[in-house]
C-alpha positions in Angstrom: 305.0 236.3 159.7 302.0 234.1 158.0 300.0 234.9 161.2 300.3 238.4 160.5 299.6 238.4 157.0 296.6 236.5 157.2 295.5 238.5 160.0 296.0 242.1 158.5 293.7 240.6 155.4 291.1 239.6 157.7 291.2 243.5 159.1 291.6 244.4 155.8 288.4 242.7 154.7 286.8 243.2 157.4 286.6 247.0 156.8 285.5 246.5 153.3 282.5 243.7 154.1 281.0 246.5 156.4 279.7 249.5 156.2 281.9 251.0 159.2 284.9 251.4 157.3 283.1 253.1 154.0 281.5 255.1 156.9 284.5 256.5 158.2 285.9 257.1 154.3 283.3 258.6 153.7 282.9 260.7 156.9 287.3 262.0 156.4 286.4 262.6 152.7 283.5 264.9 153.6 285.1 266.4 156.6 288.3 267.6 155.2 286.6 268.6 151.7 283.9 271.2 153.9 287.0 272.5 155.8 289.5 272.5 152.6 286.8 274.7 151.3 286.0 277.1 153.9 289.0 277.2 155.8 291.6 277.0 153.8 290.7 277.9 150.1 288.5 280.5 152.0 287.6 283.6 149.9 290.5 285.8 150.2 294.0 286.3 148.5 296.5 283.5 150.4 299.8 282.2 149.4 299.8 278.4 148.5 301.8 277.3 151.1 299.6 278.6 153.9 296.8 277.2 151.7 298.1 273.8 152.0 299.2 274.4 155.5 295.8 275.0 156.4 294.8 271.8 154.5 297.6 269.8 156.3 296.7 271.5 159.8 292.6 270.2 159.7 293.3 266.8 158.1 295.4 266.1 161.2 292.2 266.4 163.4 290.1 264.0 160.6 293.0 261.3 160.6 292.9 261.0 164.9 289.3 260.7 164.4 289.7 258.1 162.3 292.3 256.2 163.7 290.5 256.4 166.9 287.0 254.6 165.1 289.2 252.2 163.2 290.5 251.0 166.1 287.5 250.7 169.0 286.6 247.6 167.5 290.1 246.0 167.0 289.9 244.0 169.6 287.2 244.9 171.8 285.2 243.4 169.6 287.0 240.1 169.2 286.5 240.1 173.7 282.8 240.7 173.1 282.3 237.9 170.6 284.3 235.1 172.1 287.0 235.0 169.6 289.4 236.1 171.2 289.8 233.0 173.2 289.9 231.5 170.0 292.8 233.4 169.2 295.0 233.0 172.4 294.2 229.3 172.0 295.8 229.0 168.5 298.9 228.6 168.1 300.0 232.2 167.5 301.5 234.7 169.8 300.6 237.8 171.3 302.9 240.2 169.5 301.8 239.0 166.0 297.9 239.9 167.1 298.8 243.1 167.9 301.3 243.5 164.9 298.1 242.3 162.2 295.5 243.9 163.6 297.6 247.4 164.3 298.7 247.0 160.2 295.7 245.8 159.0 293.9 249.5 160.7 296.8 251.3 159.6 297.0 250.3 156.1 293.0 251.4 155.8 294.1 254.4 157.9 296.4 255.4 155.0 294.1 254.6 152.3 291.8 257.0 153.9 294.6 259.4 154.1 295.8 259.1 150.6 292.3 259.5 149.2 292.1 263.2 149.7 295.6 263.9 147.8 293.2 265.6 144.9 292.4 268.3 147.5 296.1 269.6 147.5 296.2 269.1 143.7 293.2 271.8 143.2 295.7 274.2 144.6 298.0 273.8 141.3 295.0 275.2 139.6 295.1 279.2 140.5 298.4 278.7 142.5 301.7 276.7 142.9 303.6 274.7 145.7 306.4 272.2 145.5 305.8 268.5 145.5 307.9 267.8 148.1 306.0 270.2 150.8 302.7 267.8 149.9 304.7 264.6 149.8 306.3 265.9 153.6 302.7 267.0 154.8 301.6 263.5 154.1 304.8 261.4 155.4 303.4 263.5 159.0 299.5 262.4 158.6 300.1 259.2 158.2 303.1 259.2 161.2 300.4 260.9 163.2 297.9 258.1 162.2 300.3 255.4 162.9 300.8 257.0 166.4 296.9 257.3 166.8 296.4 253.7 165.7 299.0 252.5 168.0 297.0 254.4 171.2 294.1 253.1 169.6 295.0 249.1 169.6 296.2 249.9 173.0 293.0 251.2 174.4 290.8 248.1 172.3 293.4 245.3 174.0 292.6 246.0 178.0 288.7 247.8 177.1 286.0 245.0 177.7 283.5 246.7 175.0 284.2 249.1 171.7 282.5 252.2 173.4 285.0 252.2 175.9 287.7 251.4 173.9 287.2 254.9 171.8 286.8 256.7 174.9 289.8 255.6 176.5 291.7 256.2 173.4 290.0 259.6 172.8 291.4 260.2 176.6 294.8 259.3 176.0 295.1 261.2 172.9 293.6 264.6 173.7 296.2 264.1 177.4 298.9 264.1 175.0 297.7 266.6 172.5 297.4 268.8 175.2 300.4 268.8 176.5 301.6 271.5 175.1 299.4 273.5 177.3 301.3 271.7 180.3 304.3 273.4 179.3 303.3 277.0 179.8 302.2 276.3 183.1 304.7 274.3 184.7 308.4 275.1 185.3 311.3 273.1 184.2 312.0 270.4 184.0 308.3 269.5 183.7 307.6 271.9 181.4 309.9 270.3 178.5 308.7 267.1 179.3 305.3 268.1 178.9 306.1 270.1 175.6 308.0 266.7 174.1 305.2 264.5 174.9 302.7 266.9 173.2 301.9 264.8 170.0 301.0 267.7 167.9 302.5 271.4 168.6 306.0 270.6 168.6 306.5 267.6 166.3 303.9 267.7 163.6 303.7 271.3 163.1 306.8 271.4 160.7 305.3 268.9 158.7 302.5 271.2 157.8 305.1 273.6 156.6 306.8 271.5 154.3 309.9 270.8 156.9 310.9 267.1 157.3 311.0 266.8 161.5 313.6 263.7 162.1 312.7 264.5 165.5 308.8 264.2 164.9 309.4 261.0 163.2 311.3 259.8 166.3 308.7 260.7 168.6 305.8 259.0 166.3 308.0 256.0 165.9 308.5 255.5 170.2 304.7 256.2 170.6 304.1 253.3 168.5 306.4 251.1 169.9 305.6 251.6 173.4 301.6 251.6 172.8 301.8 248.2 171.0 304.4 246.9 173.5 301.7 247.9 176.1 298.9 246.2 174.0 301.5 243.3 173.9 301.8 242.8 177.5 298.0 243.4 178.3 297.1 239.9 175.9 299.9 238.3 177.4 298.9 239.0 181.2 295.1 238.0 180.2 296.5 234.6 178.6 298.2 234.1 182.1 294.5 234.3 183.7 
């Protein structure tokens, strides 16, 4: 548990030494305030519930993003300079690498996340929604950035350089955001596979709407665990070499 926690604070720190992680802060903030504006404040009469839907609906695209250039350099990076070895060499395990440097992205992940919660409060100002609808919209981004951050470590553990590691996780996460589309053309029983495995149509849609999906949390939870159990596996197997 002590390697994990000094690990996660090393991510942690690491994100605020640099400029990447104010970039990509910076970069969500800016994003999802253009698109608040335009898309979902827009210029006509709307309820505020399909105001913060809206909100909800583009912030989901920002937080993959994000996850995805939190994580290319996870560690990618730690293969391209060497330490890595370092790391397989001490006397810690496998699992509590990928357990400290999957927190240590999330926990930024969510701090980006949880930075634009004054964009749902502006709708209190000409309009009203319940609490609970923003708190449930939020409890899905950051399940949905968990999930990307998981693909993400995944990607940065078997990838020999960043670039690739954000491309293959880009890959894997627009396969399974798409497969939704694999549904409609494919017959059962495919077709409800492909539906279940699509990470955002069926499960984080109800977020968006203020509905708490046990289902979608479910399905967030497994994609974590079996990502980071594959990230798991590919240390261990390189460690074998």
């Amino acid at each position: 548990m002590k390697a994990i926690t000094l690990l996660v604070q090393r991510e942690l720190k690491s994100y605020f030494d640099t400029g990447w992680g104010w970039t990509i802060l910076a970069l969500v903030l800016v994003l999802d305030g253009v698109m608040f504006n335009a898309f979902a404040l827009g210029t006509r009469e709307r309820y505020s519930a399909d105001v913060l839907s809206d909100f909800f609906y583009f912030s989901s695209g920002t937080t993959m993003i994000a996850g995805v250039l939190l994580t290319m350099r996870l560690i990618a990076e730690e293969r391209q300079t060497g330490t890595l070895t370092l790391l397989q060499t001490a006397p810690i395990r496998s699992l509590d690498i990928v357990l400290g440097k999957f927190l240590g992205a999330f926990l930024f992940l969510a701090l980006i996340t949880l930075s634009t919660a004054y964009m749902p409060a502006l709708i209190f100002v000409h309009g009203k929604v319940s609490l609970g609808q923003i708190l449930v919209g939020y409890t899905g981004l950051l399940s949905l950035g968990a999930a990307t951050i998981a693909i993400g470590t995944f990607s940065s553990a078997i990838a020999r350089n960043q670039l690739l590691a954000a491309v293959l996780g880009a890959g894997i996460l627009v396969f399974i955001l798409l497969g939704w589309m694999m549904g409609q053309v494919t017959e059962a029983p495919l077709n409800g596979i492909f539906s279940y495995t699509a990470i955002f149509d069926r499960h984080f849609q109800p977020f968006m709407k203020g509905r708490l999906n046990t289902e979608g949390l479910v399905y967030f939870a497994s994609i974590c665990f079996a990502f980071l159990l594959l990230a798991v596996r590919s240390l261990q197997l390189r460690r074998l070499r």
